[in-house]
MARVEXSE-133264 format. One line per 4 residues: their letters; for each residue x, y, z of C-alpha. Coordinates in Angstrom, 2 decimals, padded with zeros to 5 digits, always signed. Layout:
<sites>
A> X:Y:Z | ...
</sites>
This chain:
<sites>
XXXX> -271.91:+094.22:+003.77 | -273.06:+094.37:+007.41 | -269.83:+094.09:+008.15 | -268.25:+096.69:+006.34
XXXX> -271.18:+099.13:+007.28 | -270.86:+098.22:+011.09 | -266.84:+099.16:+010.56 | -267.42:+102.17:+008.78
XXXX> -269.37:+103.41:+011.78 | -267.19:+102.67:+014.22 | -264.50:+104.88:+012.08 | -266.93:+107.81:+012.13
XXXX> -267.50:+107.34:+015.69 | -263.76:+107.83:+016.48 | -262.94:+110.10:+014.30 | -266.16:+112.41:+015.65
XXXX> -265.40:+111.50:+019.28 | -261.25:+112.88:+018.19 | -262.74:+116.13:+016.41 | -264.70:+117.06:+019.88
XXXX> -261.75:+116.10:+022.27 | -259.70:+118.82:+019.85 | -262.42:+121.59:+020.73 | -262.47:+120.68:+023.97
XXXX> -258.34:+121.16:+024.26 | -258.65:+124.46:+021.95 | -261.28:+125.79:+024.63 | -259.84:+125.07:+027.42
XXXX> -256.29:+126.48:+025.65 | -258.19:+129.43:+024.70 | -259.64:+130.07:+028.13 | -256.09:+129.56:+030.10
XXXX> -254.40:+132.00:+027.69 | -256.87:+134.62:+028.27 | -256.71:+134.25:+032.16 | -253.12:+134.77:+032.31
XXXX> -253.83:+138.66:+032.81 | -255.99:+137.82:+035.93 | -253.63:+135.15:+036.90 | -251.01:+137.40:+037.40
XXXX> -252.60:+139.78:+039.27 | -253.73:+137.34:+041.49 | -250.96:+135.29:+042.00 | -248.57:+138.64:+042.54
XXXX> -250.89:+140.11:+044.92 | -253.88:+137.93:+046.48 | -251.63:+135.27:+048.14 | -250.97:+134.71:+051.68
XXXX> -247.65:+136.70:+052.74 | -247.64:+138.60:+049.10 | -245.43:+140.93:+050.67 | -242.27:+139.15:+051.15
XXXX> -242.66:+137.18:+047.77 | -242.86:+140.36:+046.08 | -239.81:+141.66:+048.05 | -238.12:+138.49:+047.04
XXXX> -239.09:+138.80:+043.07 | -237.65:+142.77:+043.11 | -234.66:+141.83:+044.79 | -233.63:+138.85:+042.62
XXXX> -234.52:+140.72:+039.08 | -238.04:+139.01:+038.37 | -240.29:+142.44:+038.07 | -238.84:+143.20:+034.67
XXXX> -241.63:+141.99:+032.42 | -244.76:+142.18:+035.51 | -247.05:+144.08:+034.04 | -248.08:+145.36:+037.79
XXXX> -244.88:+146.96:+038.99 | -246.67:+149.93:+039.11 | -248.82:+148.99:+041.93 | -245.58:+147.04:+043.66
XXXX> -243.75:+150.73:+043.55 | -247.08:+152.25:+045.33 | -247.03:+149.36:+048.21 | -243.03:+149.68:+048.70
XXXX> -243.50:+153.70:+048.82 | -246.19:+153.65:+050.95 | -248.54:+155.00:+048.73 | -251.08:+151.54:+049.19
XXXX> -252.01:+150.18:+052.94 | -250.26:+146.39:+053.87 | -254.01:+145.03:+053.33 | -255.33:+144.98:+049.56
XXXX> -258.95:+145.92:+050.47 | -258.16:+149.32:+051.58 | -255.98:+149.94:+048.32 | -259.20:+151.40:+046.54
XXXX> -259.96:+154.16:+048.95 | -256.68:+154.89:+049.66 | -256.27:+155.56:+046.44 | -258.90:+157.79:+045.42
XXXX> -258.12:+159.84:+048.55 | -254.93:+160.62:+046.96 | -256.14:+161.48:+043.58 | -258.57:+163.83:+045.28
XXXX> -255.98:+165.42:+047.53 | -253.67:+165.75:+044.19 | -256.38:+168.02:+042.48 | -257.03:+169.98:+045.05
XXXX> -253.50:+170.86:+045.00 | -253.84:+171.75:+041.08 | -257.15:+173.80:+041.61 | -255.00:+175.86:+044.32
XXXX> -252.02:+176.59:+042.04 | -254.30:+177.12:+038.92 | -253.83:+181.04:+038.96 | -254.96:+182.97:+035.90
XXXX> -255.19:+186.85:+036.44 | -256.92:+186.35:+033.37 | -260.25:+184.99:+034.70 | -259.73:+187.61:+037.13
XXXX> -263.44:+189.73:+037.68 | -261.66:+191.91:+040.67 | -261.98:+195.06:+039.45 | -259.82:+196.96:+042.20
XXXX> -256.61:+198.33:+040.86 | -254.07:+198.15:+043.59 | -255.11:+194.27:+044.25 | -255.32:+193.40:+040.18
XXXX> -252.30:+195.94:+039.39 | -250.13:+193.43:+036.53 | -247.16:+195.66:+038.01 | -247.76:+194.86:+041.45
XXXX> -244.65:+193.20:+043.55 | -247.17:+192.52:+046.48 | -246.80:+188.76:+047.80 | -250.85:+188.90:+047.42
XXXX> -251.18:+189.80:+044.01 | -252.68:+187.40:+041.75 | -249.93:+188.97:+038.81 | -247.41:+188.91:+041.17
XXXX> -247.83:+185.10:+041.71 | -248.78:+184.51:+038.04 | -245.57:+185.91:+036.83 | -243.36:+183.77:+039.22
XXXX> -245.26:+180.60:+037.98 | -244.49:+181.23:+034.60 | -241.05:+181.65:+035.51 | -240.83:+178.45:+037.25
XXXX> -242.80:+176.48:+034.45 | -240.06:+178.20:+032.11 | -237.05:+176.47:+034.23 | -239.11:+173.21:+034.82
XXXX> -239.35:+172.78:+030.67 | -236.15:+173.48:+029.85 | -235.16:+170.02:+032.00 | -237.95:+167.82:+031.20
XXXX> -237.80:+168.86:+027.47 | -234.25:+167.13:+027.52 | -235.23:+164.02:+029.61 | -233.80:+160.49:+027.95
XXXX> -233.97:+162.16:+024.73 | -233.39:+158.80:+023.26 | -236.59:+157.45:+024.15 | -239.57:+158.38:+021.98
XXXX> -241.45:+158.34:+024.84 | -240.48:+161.37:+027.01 | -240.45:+163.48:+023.57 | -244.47:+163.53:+023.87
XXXX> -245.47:+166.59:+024.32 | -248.72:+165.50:+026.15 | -246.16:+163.58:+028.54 | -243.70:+166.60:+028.87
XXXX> -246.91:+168.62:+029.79 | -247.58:+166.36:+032.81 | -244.24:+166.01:+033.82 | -243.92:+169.81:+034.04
XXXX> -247.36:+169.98:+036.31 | -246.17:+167.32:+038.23 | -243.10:+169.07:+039.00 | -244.67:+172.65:+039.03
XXXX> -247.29:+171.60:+041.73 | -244.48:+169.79:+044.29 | -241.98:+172.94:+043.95 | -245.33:+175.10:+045.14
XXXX> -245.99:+172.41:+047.91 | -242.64:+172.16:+049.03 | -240.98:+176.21:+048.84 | -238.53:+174.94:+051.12
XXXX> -236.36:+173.15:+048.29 | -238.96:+173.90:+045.35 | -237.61:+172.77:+042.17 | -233.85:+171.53:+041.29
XXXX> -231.77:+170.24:+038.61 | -232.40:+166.27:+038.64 | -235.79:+166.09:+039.89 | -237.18:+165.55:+036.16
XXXX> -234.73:+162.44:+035.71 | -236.48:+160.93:+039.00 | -239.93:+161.46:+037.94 | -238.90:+159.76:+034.65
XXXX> -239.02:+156.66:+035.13 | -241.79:+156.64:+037.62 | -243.84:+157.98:+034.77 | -242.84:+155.52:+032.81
XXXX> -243.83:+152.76:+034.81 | -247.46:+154.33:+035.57 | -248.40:+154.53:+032.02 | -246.75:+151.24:+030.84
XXXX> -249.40:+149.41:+033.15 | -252.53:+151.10:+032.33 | -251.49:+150.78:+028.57 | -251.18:+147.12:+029.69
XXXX> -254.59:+147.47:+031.14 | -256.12:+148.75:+027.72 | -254.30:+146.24:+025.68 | -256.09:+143.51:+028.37
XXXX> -259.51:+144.92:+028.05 | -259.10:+144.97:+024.18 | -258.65:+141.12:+024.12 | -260.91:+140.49:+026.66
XXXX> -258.53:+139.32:+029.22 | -260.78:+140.34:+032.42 | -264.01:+138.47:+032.22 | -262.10:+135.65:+033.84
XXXX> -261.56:+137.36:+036.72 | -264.73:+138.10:+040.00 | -265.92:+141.32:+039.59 | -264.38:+142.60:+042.31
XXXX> -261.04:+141.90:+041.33 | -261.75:+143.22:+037.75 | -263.22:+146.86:+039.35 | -259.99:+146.81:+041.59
XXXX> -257.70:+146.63:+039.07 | -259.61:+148.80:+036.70 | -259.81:+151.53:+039.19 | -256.00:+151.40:+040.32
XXXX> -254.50:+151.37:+037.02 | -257.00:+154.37:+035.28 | -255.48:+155.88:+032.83 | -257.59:+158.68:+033.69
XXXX> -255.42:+159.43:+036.46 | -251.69:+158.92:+035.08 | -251.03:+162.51:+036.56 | -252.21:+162.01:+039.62
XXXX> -250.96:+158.24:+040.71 | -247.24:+159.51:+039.29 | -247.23:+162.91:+041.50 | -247.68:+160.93:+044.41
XXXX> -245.53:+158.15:+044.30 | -242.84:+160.99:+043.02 | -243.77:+162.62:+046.34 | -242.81:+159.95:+047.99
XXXX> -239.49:+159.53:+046.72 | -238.47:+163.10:+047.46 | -239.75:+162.82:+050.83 | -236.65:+160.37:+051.21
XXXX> -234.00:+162.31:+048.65 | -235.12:+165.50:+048.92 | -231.98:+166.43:+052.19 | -229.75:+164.69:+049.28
XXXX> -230.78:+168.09:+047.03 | -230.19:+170.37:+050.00 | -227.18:+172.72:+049.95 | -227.59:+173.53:+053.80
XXXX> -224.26:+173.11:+055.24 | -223.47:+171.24:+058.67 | -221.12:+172.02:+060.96 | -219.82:+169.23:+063.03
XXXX> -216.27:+167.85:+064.54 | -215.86:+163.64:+064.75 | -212.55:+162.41:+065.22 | -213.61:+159.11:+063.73
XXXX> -213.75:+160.61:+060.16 | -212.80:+163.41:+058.04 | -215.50:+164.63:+056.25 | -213.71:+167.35:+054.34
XXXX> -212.86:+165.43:+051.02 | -209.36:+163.66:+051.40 | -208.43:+166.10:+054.46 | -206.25:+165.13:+057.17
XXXX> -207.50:+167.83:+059.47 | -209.86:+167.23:+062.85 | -210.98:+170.47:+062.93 | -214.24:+171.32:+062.81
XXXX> -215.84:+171.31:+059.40 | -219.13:+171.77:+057.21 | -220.73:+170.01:+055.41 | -224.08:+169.20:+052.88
XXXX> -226.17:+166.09:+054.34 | -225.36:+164.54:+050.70 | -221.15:+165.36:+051.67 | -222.03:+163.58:+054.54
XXXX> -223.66:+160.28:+053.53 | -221.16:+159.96:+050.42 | -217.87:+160.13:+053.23 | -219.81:+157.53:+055.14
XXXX> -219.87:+155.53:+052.36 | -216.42:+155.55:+051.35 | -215.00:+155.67:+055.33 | -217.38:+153.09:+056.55
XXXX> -217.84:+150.71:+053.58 | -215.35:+150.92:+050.63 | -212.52:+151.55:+053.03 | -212.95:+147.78:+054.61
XXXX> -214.14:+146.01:+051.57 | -211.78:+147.03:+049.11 | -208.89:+149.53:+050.59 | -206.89:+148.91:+047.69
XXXX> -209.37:+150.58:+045.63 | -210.17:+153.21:+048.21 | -206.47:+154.11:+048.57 | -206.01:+154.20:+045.10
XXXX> -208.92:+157.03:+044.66 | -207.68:+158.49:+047.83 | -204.02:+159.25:+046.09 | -205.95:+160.27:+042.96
XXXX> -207.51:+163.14:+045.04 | -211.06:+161.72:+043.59 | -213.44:+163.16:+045.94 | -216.77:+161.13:+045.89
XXXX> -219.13:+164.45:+045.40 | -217.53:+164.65:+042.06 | -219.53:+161.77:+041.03 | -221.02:+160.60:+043.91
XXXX> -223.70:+163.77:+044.14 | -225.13:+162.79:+041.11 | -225.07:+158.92:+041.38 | -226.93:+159.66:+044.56
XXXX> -229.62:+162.31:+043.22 | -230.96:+160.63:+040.14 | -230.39:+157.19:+041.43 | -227.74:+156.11:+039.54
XXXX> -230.51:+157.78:+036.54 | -227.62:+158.20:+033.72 | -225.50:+155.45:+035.01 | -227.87:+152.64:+033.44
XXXX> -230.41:+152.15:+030.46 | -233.90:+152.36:+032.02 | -234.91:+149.18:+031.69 | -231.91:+148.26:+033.95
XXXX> -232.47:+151.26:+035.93 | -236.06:+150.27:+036.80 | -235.00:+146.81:+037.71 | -232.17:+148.65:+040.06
XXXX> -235.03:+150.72:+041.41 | -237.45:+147.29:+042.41 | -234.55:+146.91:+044.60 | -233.75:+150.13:+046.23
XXXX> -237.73:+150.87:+046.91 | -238.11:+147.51:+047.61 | -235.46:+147.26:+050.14 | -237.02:+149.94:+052.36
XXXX> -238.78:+153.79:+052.40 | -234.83:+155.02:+053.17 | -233.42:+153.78:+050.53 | -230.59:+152.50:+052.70
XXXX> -229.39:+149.98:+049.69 | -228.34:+152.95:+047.60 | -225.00:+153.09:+050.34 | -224.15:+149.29:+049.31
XXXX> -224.87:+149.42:+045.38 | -222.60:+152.67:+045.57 | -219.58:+150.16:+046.60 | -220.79:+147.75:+044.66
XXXX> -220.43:+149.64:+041.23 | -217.05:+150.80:+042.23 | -215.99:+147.30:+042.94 | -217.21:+145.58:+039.74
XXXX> -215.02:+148.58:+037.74 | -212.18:+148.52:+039.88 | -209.74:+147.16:+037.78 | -210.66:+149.29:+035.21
XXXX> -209.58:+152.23:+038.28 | -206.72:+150.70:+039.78 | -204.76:+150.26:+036.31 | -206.38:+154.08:+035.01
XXXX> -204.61:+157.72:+035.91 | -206.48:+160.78:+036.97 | -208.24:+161.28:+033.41 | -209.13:+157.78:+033.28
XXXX> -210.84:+157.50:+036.37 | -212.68:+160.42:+036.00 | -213.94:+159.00:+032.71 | -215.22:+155.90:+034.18
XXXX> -216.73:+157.39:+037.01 | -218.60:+160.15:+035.18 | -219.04:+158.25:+032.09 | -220.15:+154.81:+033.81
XXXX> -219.34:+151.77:+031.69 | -221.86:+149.44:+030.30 | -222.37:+146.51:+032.69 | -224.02:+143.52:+030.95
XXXX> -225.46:+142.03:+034.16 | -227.00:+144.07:+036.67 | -228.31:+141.81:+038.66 | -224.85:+140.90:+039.79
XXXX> -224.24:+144.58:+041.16 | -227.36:+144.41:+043.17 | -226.19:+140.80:+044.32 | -222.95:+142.09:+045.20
XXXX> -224.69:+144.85:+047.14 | -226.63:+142.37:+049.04 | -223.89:+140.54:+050.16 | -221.75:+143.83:+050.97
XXXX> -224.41:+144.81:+053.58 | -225.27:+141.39:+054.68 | -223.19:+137.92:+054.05 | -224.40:+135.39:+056.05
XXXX> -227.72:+135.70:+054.00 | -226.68:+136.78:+050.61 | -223.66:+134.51:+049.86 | -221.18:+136.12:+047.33
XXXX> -222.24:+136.35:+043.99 | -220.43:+133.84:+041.40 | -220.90:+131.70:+038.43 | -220.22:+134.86:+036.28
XXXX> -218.12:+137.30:+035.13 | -219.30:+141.14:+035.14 | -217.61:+142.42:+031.41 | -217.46:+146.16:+031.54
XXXX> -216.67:+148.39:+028.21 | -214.33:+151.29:+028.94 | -214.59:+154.82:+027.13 | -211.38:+155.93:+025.20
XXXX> -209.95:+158.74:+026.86 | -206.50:+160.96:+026.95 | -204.25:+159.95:+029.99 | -203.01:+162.54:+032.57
XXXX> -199.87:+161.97:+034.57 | -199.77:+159.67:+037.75 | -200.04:+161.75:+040.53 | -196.76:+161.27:+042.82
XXXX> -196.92:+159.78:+045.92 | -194.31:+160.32:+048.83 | -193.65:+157.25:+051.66 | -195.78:+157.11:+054.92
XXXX> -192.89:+157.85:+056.91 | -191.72:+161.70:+054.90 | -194.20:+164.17:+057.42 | -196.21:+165.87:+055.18
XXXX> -198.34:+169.50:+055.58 | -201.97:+169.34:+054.90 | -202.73:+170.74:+051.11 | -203.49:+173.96:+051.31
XXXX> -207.66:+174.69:+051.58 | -209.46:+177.28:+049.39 | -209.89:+179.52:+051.87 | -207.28:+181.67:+054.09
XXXX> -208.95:+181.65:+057.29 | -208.53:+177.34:+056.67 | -205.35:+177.71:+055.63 | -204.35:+179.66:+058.83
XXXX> -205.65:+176.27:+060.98 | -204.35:+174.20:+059.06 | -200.70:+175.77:+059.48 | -201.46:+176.43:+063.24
XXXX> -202.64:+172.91:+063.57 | -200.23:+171.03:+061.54 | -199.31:+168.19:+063.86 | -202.47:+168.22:+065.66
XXXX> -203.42:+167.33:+062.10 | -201.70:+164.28:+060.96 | -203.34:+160.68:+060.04 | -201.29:+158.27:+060.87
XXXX> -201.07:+154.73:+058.51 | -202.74:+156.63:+055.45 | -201.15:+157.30:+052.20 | -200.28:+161.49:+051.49
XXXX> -200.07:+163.21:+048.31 | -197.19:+165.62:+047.92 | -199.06:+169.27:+048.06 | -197.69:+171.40:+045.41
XXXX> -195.97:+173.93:+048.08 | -193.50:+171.07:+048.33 | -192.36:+170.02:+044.50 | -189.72:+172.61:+044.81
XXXX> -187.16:+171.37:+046.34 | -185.05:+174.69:+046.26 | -187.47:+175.94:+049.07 | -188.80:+172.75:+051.04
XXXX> -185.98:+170.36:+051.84 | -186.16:+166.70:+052.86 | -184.92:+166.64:+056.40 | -181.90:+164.52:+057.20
XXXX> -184.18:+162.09:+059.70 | -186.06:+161.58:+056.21 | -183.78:+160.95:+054.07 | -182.32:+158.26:+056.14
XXXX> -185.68:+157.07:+056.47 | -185.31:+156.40:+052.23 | -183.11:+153.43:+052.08 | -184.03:+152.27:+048.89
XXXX> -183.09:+153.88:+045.38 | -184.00:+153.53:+042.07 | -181.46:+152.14:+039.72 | -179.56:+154.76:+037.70
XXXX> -181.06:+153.35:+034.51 | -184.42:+153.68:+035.01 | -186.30:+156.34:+032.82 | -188.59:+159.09:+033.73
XXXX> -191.02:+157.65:+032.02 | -191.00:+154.65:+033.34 | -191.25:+156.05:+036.85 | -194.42:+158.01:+035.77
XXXX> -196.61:+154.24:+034.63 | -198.81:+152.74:+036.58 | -198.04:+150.48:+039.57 | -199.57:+147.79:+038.25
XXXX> -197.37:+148.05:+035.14 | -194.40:+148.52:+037.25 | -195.11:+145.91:+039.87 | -195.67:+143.19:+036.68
XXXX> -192.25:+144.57:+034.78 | -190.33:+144.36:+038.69 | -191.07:+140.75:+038.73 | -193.36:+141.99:+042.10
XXXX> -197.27:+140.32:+042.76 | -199.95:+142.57:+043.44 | -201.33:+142.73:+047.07 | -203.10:+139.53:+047.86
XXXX> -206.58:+139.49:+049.88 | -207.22:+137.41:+052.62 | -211.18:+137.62:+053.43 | -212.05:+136.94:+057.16
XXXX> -215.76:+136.83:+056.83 | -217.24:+139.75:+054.46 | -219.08:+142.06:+057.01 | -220.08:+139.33:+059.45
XXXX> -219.65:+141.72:+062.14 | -221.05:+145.66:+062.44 | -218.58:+148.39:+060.86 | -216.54:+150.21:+063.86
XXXX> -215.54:+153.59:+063.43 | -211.72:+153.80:+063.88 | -209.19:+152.54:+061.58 | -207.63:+149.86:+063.33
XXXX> -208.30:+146.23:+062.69 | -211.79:+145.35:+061.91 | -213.72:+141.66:+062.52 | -215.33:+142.45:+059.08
XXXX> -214.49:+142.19:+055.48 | -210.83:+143.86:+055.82 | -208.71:+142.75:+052.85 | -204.90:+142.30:+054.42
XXXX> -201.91:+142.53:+052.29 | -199.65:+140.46:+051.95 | -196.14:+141.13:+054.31 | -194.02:+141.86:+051.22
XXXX> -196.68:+144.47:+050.49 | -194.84:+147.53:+052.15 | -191.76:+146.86:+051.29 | -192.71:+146.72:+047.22
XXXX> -195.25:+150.16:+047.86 | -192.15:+152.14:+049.92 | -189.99:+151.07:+046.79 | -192.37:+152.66:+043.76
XXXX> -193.07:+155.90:+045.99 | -189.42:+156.51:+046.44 | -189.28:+155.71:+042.59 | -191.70:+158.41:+041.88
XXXX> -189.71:+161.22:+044.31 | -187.07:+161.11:+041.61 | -189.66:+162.56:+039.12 | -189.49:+165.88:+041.10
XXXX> -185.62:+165.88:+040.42 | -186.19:+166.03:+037.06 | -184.53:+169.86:+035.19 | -186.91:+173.04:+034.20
XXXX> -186.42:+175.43:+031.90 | -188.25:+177.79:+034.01 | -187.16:+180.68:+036.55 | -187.33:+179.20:+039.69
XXXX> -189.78:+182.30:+041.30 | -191.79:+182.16:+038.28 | -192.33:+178.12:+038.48 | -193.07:+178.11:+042.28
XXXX> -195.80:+181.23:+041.65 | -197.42:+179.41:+038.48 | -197.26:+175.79:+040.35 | -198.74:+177.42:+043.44
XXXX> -201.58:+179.21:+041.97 | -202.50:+176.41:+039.28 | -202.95:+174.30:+042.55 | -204.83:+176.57:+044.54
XXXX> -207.42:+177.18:+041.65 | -207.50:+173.53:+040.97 | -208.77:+172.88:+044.44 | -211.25:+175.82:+044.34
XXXX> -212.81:+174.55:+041.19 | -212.74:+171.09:+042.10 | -214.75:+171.87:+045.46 | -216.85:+174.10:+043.91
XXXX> -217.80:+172.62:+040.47 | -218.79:+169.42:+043.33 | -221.19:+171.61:+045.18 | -223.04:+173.27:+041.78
XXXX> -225.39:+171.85:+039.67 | -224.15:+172.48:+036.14 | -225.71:+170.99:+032.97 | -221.98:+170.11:+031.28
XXXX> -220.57:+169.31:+034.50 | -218.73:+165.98:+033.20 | -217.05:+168.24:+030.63 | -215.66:+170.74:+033.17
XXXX> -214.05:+168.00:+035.07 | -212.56:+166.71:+032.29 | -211.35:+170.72:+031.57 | -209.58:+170.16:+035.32
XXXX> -207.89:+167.31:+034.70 | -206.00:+168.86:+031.85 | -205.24:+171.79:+034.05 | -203.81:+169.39:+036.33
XXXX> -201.59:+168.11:+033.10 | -200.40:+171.46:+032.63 | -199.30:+171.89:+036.11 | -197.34:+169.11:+035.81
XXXX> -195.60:+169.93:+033.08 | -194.31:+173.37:+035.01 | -193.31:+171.19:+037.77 | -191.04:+168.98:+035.28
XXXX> -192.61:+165.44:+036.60 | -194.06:+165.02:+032.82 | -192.68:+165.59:+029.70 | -194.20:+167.18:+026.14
XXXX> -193.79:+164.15:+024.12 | -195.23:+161.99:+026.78 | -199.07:+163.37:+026.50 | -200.71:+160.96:+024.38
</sites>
């Protein structure tokens, strides 16, 4: 019995000294799972060179799920000091700066006890009167709502009205601080997302508090984070990290036009002339772009847009505004944005994730008409990966750090749309005159200045004045220059597909790239060979390209119906308005803008059809 009683202890001992080790694992579970809050913060921002780990997480994709990104926008923008133990101050020096601003734009004529009539007239036009100014407010909060109330109407979200009401203060009180550009089309779609962000971390904060994630953390740590994530303050934290993205986009919104002359480029959209020009500062940065870095990365590509007569402000502007805004689903956007702010205040890696998102859709371009293209461009297909764009972009702007991306394939979704005829293209060696310019006074240079004007080794579409062969003939020195013909059998229609149908029915390869080193050198600014990434074709290459183009002449052969006067007038003034609209619709900020370009490309089908290179029964 002793025995058994002894045993039975020693059970009960074990078993008790089992039970205790299990609360001691649950505790200690149960206290690591409610640190994790703190952990974070800590771990993100309290270590020793915090900044270029958090550089390193936005750039390679890992922000998406930090529950802090908030505060990593503020330190990238500048909006927080290098040196955490300043961030408190700094930030309630904002917020108080931020309400003064809405205490000096918070006009109600109302409230008004003045009880002189010339100064409180409600009909007074006076600069001073408190009407005057109360009127144009309301007139500005009018054309602020009707953007905001249409933001990402997808998203529950941004249909608030609480958050609609803050987004239209924020922008209402940066339009009054900044008269020189005040408010424009876009601006909403960049607060946004910033918005977003802001309130998605101090709900992240409440949720925290609610479970009692904090009393882990020191108490100065736990005030710290309280304090710069108060929801109190969702208003003020977004206008000033908003402020500090206009203060790097805000020339990008400015329709102030440049003069300037540099033989190195042509600014003017596909222009060959050298004369001197104007243009916006966005014009500008978007022909640097395709001059400086699509041209040597992929000139395929950039030829192939180039023959289109695809100028890059008919996308480009708003890619560039918004951020690439409607070209992504915010959660990817954000995770683009980590990268841009995160990259520098000038946003510099905007340039490179430009070329980059042409590249990854460039087969859907090369093997797409004039209707196509536009489709893709302004109708951006859905990339599954992301991160490989901004990995691409890295490696576009530097190499020898950010090898190129592989291991994956980026599969894009194209949108249905109508084709459009192949614009023709005539051989390097047939002279060509500039296409004429929308005004007369450029047209007149550009006839005075016609050789002066020439490009030499760069692909020329035929200008309309020249379809017509009844009034522009092929000189004799260029028609010996065409040595090859297309066999008597071939139809119009096949002469109208694409090249890289005809190429792969010829029995031809496409051009082959031979990479030196991708941008291991700086970009020069001629044309001529380059140490960088400058894809070479292949020597059969010319040979194949001189054979379609003189293909596609024959096209312009091709019978009309139509009085000769009366086809030269319609042909003429179809392409003259084309080109006005096309430059102009690129300039203006229209809500439906995608639509009208679409509208052009069909005019462009219907020229076509009076100049006989497509038929009726060929327009899908």
């Amino acid at each position: 019995m002793l025995t058994m009683s002894s045993k039975s202890l020693d059970d009960s001992f074990d078993e008790s000294l089992f039970a205790s080790e299990i609360v001691l694992e649950r505790k200690q579970s149960r206290k690591e799972s409610s640190s994790y809050y703190v952990d974070e913060y800590i771990k993100t921002f309290k270590q020793d060179n915090f900044l270029t780990k958090l550089k390193r997480r936005a750039i390679k994709g890992e922000l998406r799920s930090c529950r802090f990104r908030s505060i990593a926008w503020r330190i990238y923008l500048d909006c927080l000091p290098d040196r955490s133990e300043e961030w408190v101050t700094t930030t309630r020096t904002f917020r108080e700066e931020y309400q003064a601003i809405r205490n000096k734009y918070d006009t109600n004529p109302y409230r008004n006890n003045n009880h002189n009539f010339e100064e409180n007239n409600p009909l007074s036009q006076q600069e001073s009167s408190v009407w005057n100014k109360y009127f144009q407010d309301n007139e500005l909060k009018n054309t602020i709502t009707q953007d905001v109330v249409r933001t990402f109407p997808e998203i529950d979200f941004f249909q608030s009205s609480v958050m609609q009401e803050m987004m239209c203060n924020i922008l209402f009180h940066f339009a009054r601080e900044n008269p020189k550009i005040t408010y424009k089309q876009g601006m909403h779609e960049l607060l946004a997302p910033i918005l977003f962000v802001v309130n998605s971390d101090q709900q992240a904060l409440l949720h925290a508090k609610e479970l009692h994630l904090l009393e882990s953390a020191d108490e100065s740590t736990r005030n710290e984070i309280e304090e710069l994530l108060n929801q109190e303050y969702l208003e003020h934290d977004t206008y000033i990290m908003f402020r500090q993205v206009m203060e790097t986009v805000e020339p990008w919104y400015s329709h102030e036009m440049i003069s300037f002359k540099m033989d190195s480029i042509n600014f003017e959209p596909f222009s060959t002339s050298l004369e001197p020009s104007s243009c916006s500062v966005l014009g500008i940065k978007l022909r640097l772009i395709y001059e400086k870095i699509l041209k040597r990365v992929d000139s395929e590509l950039f030829f192939h847009l180039f023959n289109m007569q695809i100028e890059p402000q008919i996308f480009g502007i708003r890619w560039l505004r918004l951020l690439f805004g409607r070209e992504f689903s915010l959660q990817d956007l954000l995770v683009i944005w980590d990268a841009i702010f995160s990259d520098g205040i000038s946003f510099s890696l905007c340039d490179y994730i430009f070329t980059a998102m042409l590249i990854v859709i460039r087969d859907l371009l090369l093997s797409s008409n004039y209707s196509q293209c536009m489709n893709h461009l302004m109708r951006y297909p859905s990339v599954p990966d992301t991160q490989y764009i901004l990995d691409l972009a890295l490696h576009l702007r530097d190499p020898i750090n950010h090898p190129e991306p592989h291991g994956y394939t980026v599969g894009v979704h194209p949108i249905e749309v109508t084709p459009s005829p192949i614009h023709v293209i005539l051989p390097d060696v047939i002279e060509q005159k500039p296409v004429p310019s929308t005004s007369s006074s450029s047209r007149e240079i550009s006839e005075r200045n016609t050789d002066s004007a020439k490009t030499p080794n760069r692909p020329k579409t035929l200008p309309i004045l020249q379809v017509n062969t009844s009034k522009n003939q092929v000189t004799n020195q260029q028609k010996s220059s065409i040595s090859e013909k297309p066999q008597s059998g071939q139809s119009h229609a096949h002469q109208l597909q694409p090249v890289s149908q005809r190429q792969s029915q010829n029995g031809s390869s496409s051009p082959t790239k031979v990479v030196d080193h991708p941008l291991a050198h700086p970009l020069s600014s001629d044309d001529g060979p380059s140490s960088g990434y400058s894809p070479q074709l292949t020597p059969s290459f010319p040979s194949v390209l001189f054979k379609k183009k003189t293909q596609e002449m024959k096209s312009f052969n091709k019978p009309t119906n139509l009085n000769g006067k009366e086809l030269d007038y319609c042909c003429e003034l179809l392409t003259n308005q084309i080109d006005i609209l096309q430059k102009t619709l690129a300039e203006e900020e229209l809500k439906n803008n995608d639509v009208i370009f679409l509208a052009v490309a069909k005019l462009k089908i219907a020229r076509d059809l009076l100049k006989g290179t497509l038929k009726l029964n060929e327009i899908d």
